[in-house]
N, C-alpha and C positions, 0 to 999 in steps of 0.2 A: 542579480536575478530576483525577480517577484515571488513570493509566495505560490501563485497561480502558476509559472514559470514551472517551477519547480517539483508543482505538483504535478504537473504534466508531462516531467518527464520522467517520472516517479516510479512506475513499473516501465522497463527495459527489457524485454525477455532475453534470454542467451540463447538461443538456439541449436548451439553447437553444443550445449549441455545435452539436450534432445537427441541431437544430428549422434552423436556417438553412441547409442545403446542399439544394440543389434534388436533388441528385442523388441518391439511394438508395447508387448503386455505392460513390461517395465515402464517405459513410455509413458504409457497411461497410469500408471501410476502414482509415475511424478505431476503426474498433468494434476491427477485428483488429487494430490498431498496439496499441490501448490492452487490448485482454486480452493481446497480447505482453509488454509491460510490467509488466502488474500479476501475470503468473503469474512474470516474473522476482524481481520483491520474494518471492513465496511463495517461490519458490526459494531466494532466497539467507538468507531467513529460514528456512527448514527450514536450510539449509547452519549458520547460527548454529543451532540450536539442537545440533546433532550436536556444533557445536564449545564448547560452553558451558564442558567442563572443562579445553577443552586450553589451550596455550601462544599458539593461533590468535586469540582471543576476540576482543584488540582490532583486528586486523586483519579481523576479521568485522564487527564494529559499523563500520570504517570504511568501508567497502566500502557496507553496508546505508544508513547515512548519507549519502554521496556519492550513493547510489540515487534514494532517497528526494527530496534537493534537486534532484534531476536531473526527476523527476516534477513537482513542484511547478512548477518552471518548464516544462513541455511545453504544445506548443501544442494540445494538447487541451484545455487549462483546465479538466480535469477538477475543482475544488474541492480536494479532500484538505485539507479543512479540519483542521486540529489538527496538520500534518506538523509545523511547529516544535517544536511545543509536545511532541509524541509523542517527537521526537526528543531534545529538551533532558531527558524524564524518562529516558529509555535514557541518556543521558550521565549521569546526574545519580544515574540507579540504584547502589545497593551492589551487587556484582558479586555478593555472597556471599547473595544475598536474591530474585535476579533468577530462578532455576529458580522460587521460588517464585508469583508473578505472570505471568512471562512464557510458560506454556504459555494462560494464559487470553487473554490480547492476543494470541496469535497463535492463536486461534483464530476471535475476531470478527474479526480482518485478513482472513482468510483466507475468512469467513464473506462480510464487508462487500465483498470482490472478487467474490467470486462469486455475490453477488445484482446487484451492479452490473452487472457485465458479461450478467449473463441477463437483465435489466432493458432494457438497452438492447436486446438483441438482440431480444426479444420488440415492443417498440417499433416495429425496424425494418421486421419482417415482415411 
């Protein structure tokens, strides 16, 4: 599976995390914890990509990586199906290849959060 692949399938919502709370308010709660979250990845991925050519880089990927496994495990059980996988190709990327690729995967990240989160919110309403 591609990079691009994978970033795509990258946020998964669960639904049924949602589907179970009696409560609406709760709901929405989780809604605004989990687009807090996911507009912080866009952040720190725009942060990497500004930092692509400096001295910062891997301290950028580490940062984005510690994120990332931080989401995976949240009790939102949001899916993010492919994070390992997403993550092991950013490791595993040529540093000197990665401008090349990396503006398209952050652009479905970025796409695939923000259908998510307007997804659920429409849901809610």
């Amino acid at each position: 599976m591609s990079s691009e692949d994978v970033a795509a399938q990258f946020l998964e919502v669960d639904f049924g995390v949602l589907a179970e709370l009696d409560d609406n308010e709760a709901a929405l709660e989780l809604v605004d914890m989990y687009d807090e979250e996911t507009n912080s990845v866009i952040q720190q991925l725009e942060a990497y990509t500004r930092l692509t050519e400096s001295a910062q880089t891997a301290q950028a990927w580490s940062s984005i990586w510690a994120f990332l496994h931080k989401l995976k495990g949240s009790s939102l059980s949001i899916g993010l199906v492919g994070v390992a996988a997403f993550i092991e190709s950013l490791r595993s990327s040529d540093i000197s290849t990665l401008h090349e690729w990396y503006p398209k995967v952050f652009e479905q990240l970025k796409s695939a959060v923000v259908q998510s989160v307007d997804k659920i919110k429409s849901n809610l309403e």
